[in-house]
C-alpha positions as CSV (number, residue, x, y, z in Angstrom):
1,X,0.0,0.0,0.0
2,X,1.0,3.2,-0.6
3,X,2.4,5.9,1.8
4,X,-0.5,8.4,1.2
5,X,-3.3,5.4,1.5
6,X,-2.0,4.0,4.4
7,X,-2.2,7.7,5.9
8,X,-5.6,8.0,4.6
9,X,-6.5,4.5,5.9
10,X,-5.4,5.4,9.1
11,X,-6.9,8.3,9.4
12,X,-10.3,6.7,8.6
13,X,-10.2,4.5,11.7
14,X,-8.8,7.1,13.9
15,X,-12.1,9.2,12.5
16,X,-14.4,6.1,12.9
17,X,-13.5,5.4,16.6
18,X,-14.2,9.1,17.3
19,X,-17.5,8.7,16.0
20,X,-18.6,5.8,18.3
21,X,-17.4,7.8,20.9
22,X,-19.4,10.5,20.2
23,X,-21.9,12.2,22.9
24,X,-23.8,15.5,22.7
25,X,-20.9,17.9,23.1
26,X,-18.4,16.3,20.1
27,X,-19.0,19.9,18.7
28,X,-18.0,21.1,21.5
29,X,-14.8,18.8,21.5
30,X,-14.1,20.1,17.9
31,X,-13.7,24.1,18.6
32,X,-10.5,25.5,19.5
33,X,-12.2,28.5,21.0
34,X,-13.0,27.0,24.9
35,X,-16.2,27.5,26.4
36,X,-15.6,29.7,29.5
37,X,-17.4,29.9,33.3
38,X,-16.1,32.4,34.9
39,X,-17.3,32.9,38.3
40,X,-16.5,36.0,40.5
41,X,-17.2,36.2,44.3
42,X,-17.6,39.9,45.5
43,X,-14.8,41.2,48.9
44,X,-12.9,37.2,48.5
45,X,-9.6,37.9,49.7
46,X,-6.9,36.0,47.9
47,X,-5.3,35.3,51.7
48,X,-9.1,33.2,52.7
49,X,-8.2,30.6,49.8
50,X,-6.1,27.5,50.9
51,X,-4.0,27.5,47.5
52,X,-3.0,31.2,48.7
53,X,-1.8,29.8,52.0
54,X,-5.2,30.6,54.0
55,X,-5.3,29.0,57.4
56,X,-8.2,28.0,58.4
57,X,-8.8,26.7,54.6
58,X,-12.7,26.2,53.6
59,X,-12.0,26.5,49.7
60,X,-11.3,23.0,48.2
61,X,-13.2,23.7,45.2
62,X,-11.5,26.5,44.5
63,X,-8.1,24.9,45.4
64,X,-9.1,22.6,43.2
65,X,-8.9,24.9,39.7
66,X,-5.5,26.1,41.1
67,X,-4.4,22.7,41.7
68,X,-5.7,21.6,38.1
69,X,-4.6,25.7,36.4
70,X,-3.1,28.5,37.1
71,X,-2.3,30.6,40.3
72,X,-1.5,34.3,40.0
73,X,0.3,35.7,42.8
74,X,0.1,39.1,41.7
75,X,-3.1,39.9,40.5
76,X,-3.9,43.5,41.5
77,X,-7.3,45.6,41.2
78,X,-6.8,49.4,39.7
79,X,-9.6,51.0,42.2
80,X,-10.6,48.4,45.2
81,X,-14.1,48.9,45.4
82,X,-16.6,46.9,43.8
83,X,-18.8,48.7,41.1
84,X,-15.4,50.2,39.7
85,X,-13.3,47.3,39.9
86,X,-16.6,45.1,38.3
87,X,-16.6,47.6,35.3
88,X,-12.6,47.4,34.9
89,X,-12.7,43.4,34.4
90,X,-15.8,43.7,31.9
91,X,-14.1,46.8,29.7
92,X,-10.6,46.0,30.6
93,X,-10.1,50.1,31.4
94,X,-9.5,52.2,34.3
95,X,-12.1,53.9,36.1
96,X,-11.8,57.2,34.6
97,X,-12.6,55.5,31.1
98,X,-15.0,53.1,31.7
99,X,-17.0,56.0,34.0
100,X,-17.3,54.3,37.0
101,X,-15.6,56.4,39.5
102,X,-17.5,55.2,42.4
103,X,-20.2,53.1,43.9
104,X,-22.3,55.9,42.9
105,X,-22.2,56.2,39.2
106,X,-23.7,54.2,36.3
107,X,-22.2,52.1,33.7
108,X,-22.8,52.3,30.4
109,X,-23.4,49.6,28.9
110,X,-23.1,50.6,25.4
111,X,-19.3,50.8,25.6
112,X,-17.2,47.9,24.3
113,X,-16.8,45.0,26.6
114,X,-15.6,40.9,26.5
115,X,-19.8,39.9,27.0
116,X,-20.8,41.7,23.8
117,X,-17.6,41.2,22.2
118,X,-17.8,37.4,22.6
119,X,-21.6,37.6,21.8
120,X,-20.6,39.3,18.5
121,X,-18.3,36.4,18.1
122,X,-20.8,33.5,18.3
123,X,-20.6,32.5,22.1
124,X,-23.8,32.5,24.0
125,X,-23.8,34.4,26.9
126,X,-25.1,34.2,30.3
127,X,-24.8,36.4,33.3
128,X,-26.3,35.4,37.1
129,X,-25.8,36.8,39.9
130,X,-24.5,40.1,41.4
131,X,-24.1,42.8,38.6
132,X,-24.0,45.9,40.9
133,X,-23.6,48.5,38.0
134,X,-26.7,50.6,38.1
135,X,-27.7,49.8,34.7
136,X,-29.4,46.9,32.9
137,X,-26.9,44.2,31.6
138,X,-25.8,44.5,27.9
139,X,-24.1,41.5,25.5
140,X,-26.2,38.8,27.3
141,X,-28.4,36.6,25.7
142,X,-29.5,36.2,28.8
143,X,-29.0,37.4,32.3
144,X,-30.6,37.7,35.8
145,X,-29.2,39.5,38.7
146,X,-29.6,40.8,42.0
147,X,-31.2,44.4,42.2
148,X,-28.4,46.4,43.5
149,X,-26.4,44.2,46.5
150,X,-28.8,41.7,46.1
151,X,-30.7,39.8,49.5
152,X,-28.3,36.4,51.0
153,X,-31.7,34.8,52.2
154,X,-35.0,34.5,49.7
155,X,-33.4,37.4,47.0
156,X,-34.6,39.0,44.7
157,X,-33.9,38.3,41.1
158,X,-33.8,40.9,38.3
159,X,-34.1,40.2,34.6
160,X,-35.5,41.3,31.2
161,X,-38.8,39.7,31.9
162,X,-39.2,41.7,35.6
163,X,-38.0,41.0,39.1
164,X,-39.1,37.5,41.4
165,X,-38.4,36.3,44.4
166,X,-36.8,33.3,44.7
167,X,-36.9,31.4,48.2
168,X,-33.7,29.9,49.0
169,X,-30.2,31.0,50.3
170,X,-28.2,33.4,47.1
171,X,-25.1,31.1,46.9
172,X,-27.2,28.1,45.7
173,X,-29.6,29.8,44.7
174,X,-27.6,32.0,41.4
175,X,-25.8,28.3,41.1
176,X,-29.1,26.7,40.4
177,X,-30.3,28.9,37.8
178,X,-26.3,28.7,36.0
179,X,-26.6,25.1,35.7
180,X,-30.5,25.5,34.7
181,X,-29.5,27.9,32.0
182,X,-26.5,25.3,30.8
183,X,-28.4,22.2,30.6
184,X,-30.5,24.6,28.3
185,X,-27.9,26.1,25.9
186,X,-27.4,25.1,22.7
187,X,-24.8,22.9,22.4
188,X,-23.6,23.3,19.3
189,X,-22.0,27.1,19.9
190,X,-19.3,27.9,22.7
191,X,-20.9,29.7,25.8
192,X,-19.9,32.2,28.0
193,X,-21.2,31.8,31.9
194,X,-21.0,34.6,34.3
195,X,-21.5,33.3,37.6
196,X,-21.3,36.0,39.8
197,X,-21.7,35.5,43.8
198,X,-23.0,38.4,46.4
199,X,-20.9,36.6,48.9
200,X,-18.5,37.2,51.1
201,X,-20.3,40.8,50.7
202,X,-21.1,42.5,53.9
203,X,-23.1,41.8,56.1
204,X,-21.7,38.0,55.7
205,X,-24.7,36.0,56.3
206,X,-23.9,32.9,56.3
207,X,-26.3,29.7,54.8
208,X,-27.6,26.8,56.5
209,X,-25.6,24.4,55.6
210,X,-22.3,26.3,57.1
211,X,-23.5,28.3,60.2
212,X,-22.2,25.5,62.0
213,X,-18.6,25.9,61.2
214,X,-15.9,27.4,63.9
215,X,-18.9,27.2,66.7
216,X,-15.9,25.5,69.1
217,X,-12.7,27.1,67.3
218,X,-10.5,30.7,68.0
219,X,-9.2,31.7,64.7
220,X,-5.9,32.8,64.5
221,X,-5.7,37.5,64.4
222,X,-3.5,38.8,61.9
223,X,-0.6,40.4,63.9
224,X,-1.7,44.0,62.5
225,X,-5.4,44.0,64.2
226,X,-4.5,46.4,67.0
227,X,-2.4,48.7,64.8
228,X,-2.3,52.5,66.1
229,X,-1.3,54.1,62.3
230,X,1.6,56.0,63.8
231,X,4.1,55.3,60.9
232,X,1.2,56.5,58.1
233,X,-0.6,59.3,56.7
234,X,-3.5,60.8,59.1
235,X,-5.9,59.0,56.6
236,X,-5.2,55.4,58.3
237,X,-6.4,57.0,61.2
238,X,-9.3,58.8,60.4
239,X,-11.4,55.9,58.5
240,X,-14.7,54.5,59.5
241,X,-13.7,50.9,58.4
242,X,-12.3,49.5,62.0
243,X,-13.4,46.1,63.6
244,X,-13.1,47.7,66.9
245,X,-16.0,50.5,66.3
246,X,-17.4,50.3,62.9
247,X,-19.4,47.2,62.7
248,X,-22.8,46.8,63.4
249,X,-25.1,45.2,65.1
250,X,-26.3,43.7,61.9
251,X,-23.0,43.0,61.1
252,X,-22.3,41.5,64.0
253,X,-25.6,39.3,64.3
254,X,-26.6,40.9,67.3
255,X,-29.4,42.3,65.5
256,X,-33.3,40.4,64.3
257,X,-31.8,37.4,62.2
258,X,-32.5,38.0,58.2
259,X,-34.2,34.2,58.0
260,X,-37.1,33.9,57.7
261,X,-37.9,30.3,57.1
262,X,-38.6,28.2,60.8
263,X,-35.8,25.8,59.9
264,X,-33.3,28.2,58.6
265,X,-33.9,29.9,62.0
266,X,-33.4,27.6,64.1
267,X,-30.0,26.7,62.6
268,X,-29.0,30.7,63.1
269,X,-30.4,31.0,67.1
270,X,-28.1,27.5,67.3
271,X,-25.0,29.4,65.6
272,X,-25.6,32.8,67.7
273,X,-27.7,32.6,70.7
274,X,-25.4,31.4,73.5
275,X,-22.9,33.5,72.5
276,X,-25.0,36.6,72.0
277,X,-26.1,35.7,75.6
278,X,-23.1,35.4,77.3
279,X,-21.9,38.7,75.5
280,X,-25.0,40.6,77.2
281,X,-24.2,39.5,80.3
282,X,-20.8,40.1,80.3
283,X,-20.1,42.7,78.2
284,X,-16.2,43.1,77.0
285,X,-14.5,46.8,76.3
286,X,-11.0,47.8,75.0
287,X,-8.9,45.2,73.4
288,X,-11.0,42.4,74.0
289,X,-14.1,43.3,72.8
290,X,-12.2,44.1,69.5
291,X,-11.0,40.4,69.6
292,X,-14.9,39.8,70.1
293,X,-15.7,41.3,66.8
294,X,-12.8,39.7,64.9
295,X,-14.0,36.6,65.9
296,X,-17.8,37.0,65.3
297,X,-16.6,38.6,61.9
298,X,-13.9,36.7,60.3
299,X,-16.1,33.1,61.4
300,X,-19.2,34.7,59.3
301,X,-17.3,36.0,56.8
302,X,-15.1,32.3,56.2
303,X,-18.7,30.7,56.4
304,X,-19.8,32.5,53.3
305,X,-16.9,31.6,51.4
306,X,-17.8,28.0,52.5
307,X,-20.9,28.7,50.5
308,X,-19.2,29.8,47.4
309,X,-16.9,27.3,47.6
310,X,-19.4,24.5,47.5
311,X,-21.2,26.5,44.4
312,X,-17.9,26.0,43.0
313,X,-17.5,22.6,43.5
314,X,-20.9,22.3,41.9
315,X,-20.1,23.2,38.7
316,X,-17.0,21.4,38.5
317,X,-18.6,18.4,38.6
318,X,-21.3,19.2,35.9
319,X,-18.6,20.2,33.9
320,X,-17.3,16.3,34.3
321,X,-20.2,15.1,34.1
322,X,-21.0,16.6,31.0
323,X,-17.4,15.9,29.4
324,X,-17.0,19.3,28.8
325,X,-13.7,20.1,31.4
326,X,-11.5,19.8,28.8
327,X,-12.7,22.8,26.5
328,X,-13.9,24.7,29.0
329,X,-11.8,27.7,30.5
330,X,-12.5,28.4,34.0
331,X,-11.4,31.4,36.6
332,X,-12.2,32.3,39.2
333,X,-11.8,35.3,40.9
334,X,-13.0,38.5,42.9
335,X,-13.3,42.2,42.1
336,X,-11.2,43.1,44.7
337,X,-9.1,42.1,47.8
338,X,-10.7,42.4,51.6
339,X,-9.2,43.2,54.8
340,X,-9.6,40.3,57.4
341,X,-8.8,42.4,60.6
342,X,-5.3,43.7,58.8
343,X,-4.6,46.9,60.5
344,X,-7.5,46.5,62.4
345,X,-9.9,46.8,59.2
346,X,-13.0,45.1,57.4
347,X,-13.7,46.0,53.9
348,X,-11.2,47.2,50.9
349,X,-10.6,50.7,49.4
350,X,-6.8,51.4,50.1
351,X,-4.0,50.3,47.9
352,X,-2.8,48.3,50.7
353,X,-2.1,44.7,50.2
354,X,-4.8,43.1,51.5
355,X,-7.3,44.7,49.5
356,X,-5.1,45.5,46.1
357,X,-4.5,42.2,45.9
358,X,-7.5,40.1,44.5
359,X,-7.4,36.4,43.7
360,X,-7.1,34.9,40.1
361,X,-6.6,31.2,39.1
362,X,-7.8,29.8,35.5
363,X,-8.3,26.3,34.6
364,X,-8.0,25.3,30.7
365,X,-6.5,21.5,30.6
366,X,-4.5,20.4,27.8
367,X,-3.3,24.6,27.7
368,X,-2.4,25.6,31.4
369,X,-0.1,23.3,33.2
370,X,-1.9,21.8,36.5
371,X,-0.4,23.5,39.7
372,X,1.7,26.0,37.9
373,X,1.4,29.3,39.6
374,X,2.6,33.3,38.1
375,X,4.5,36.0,39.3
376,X,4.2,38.7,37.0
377,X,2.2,41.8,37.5
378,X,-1.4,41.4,36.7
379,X,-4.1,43.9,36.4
380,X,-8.0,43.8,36.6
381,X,-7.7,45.8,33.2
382,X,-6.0,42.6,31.6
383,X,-8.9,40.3,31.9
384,X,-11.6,41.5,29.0
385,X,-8.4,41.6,26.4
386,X,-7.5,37.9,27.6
387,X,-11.2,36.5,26.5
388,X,-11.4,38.3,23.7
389,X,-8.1,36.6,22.3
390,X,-9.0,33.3,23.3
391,X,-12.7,33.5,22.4
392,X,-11.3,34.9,18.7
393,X,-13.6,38.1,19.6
394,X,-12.2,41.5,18.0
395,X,-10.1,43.4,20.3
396,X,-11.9,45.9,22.7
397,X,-10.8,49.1,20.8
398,X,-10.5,51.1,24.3
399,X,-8.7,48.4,26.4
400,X,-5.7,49.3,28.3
401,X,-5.2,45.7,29.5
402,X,-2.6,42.8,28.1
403,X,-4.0,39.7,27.0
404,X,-3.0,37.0,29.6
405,X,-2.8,34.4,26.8
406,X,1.0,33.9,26.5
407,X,1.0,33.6,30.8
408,X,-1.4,30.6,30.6
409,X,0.6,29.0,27.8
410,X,3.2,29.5,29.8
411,X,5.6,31.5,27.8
412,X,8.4,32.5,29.8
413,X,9.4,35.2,27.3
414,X,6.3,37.1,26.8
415,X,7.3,41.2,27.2
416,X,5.4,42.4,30.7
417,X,4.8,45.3,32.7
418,X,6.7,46.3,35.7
419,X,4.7,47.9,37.5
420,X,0.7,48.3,38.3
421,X,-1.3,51.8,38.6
422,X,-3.7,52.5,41.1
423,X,-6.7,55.4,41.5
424,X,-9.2,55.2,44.6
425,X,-11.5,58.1,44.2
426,X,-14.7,57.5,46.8
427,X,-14.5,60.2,49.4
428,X,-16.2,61.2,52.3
429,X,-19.2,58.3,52.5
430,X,-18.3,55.1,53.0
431,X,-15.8,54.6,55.5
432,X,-14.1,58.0,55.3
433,X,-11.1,56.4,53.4
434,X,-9.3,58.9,51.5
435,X,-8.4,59.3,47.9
436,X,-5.3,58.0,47.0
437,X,-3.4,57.0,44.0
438,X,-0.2,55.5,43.4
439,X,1.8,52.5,41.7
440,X,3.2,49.0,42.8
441,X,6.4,47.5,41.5
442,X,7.2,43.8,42.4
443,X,8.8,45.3,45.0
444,X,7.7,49.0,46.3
445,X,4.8,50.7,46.5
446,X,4.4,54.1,46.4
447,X,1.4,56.4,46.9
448,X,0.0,60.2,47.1
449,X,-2.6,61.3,49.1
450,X,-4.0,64.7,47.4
451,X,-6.1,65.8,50.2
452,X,-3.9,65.5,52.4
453,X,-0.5,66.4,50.8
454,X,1.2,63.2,52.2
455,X,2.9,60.2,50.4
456,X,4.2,57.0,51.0
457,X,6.5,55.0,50.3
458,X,6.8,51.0,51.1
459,X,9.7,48.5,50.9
460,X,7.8,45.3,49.9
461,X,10.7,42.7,50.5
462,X,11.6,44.7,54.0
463,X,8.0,45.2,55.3
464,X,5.2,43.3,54.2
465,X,2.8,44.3,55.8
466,X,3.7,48.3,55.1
467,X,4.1,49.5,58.8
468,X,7.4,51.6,58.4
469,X,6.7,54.6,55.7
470,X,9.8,55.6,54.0
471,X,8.5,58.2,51.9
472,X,10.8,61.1,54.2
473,X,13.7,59.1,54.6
474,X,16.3,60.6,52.9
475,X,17.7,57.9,52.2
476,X,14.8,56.4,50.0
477,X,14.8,59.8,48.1
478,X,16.5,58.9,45.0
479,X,14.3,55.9,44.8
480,X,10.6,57.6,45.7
481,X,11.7,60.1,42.7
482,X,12.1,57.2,40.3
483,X,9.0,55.6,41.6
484,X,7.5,59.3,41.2
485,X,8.4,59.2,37.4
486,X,7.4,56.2,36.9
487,X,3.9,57.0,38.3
488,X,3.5,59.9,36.0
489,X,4.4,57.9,33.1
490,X,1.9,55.3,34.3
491,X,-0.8,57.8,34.4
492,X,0.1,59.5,31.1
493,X,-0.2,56.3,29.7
494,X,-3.4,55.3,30.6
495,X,-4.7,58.6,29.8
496,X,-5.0,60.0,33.4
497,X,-4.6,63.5,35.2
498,X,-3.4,63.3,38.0
């Protein structure tokens, strides 16, 4: 036989055993552009995931995509607050292109983003879950979301048809309707699902099925939770973000319980009761009435991740169940970092580590290496420009972002930044944190206060956790005015004024 009939032959019975393999999602198989899920909790900490190094770990689903993907160690937000940093992934922009400033402002929807750029493409899109950007969602075939913050018990559910309610606790709930609208999708096109969670938001309810978790344990306090600010600007000071006097009683489920389903509370008086008792009879001051509140805090606030986790682990297994793991990219992330007692703080705003920082893994096998993990500097602007490569969706025309493509492949040689830039603008309500802007290196951090004429400056490698502010050290001077340069380049780059 000849050379090119033996090929052909071969190739014949290769194609024929293929075919009696065949299932429901062979077209699927076939496509070089992956389907993606990408699911995004809202305030996860990268430091309350156990591939990060978390301790207490209550994340083994989402171990699991870093174990079988991609870990980023230094994925950074541009403006760590959610609305903002939300609108920054979908456009892959700053704030002062995409509009959203603030919590305040609304997005517009008509500007280019990866959902309608994807749609445009031939994906089918989905969005559930938290949206949190004023307006209606555009580029989604279809889509329904939580009015504004959304409800954790019962919520209410948004869409083009009108609004429901839908009984039921928000983390399984928005993962019920994802896999609802998958088993429904047409599977001959590529899909894009966007999974988005209202958890760990504040006020960190916690479901059913995890109020139980910590009831006997004392989780460890990061050694920064009675920090005094003396080596900072006066803004560290002056915010309305502390653990020690800023939570409430809500917060701090000292307040009427949000169930309202018998069984779901009795499972809440069993998680809170005693302990609210003892606390009324014995009320703590000072110190350890701030340990109190860390405690109450951090256990609700790792109980909702639980949730999330467990929604995560959910769709991993339809995914295997299905067949579909293999062409489908996943990543998971949050919009920004969180402060888990750091410096004595809850929520995010400052361009502090804790809440800069946001966590970023990705899952594609047969692309990513399992358990690989990434140092170079990552921005929230770099994610819109990464799915539009790989989903073969034209470039966003404004997007300021690199396409993470040649990081998940693995290329060692791929040009990259060296540095990250940074705007906060919300100022005075919430939390009195002042405006700030500034850059991060992979190993200094430098940043302005306007208001307040004051600067900082941070030695990574010396000082992680940014206690000794070199900024008027003269012997840090040549290096703040590099970093000073650099900024204004940064800025004048992305088309800022500073």
């Amino acid at each position: 036989m000849r050379p090119e009939a033996c090929n052909r032959l071969v190739a014949t019975v290769v194609l024929l055993a293929a075919s009696c393999a065949v299932t429901d999602t062979a077209p699927e198989r076939a496509r070089a552009a992956p389907n993606i899920v990408f699911i995004l909790a809202d305030d996860h900490a990268a430091h309350a995931i156990g591939a990060y190094g978390a301790k207490p770990a209550v994340t083994p689903h989402i171990d699991r995509i870093a174990a079988e993907g991609l870990r980023f160690e230094n994925a950074f937000c541009g403006n760590a607050i959610c609305a903002p940093a939300r609108a920054t992934l979908l456009t892959g922009t700053h704030s002062h292109i995409h509009g959203v400033i603030d919590n305040a402002a609304r997005f517009d929807g008509s500007q280019p983003h990866f959902a309608s750029a994807l749609r445009a493409a031939g994906y089918q899109t989905a969005l559930v879950g938290k949206w949190h950007l004023k307006s209606e969602p555009t580029g989604f075939d279809h889509w329904e979301v939580f009015p504004d913050q959304g409800q954790y018990y019962n919520p209410q559910l948004q869409s083009a048809a009108g609004t429901r309610r839908v009984e039921g606790y928000a983390s399984e709930v928005v993962t019920d309707l994802a896999l609802e609208w998958l088993e429904q999708r047409d599977s001959q096109r590529p899909f894009l699902l966007c999974l988005h969670h209202k958890a760990p938001h504040r006020s960190w309810e916690p479901g059913p099925k995890e109020l139980a978790l910590f009831a006997d344990e004392e989780l460890p306090e990061p050694a920064t939770l009675l920090d005094d600010y003396s080596t900072r600007a006066a803004g560290a000071a002056a915010q309305e973000m502390s653990v020690a006097r800023d939570l409430t009683p809500f917060d701090l489920k000292l307040a009427k319980p949000t169930p309202t389903r018998p069984e779901d509370l009795a499972a809440w008086s069993r998680a809170y009761d005693a302990e609210n008792a003892a606390l009324a009879q014995q009320p703590l001051e000072g110190d350890a009435r701030t340990r109190w509140n860390f405690q109450r805090y951090l256990k609700d606030y790792l109980r909702c991740v639980a949730g999330v986790d467990a929604s995560v682990g959910r769709v991993l297994d339809w995914l295997d169940r299905r067949g579909l793991a293999r062409d489908t990219l996943v990543i998971y992330a949050s919009d920004q970092g969180f402060f888990l007692g750091e410096h004595g703080w809850y929520d995010k705003r400052w361009i502090y580590e804790e809440s800069l920082r946001f966590p970023l893994l990705v899952r594609w096998p047969g692309v990513i290496s399992p358990g690989t993990t990434e140092e170079r500097l990552v921005s929230g602007i770099d994610l819109a420009p990464t799915l539009c490569e790989l989903g073969g969706a034209a470039a966003l025309p404004r997007a300021q972002g690199m396409s993470l493509a040649p990081l998940l492949r693995g290329d060692p040689s791929a040009t990259w930044r060296d540095a990250i830039y940074y705007r906060y603008y919300e100022y005075p309500e919430p939390h009195r944190v002042e405006p700030h802007y500034g850059l991060r290196t992979a190993t200094h951090k430098l940043v302005h206060f306007p208001r307040l004429g004051a600067t900082e400056l941070y030695d990574l490698r010396a000082d992680p956790r940014e206690l000794r502010n070199l900024a008027h050290d003269p012997r840090h001077a040549d290096l703040a005015a590099r970093l000073d340069a650099q900024l204004l380049r940064l800025a004048e780059q992305y088309g800022d004024r500073l």
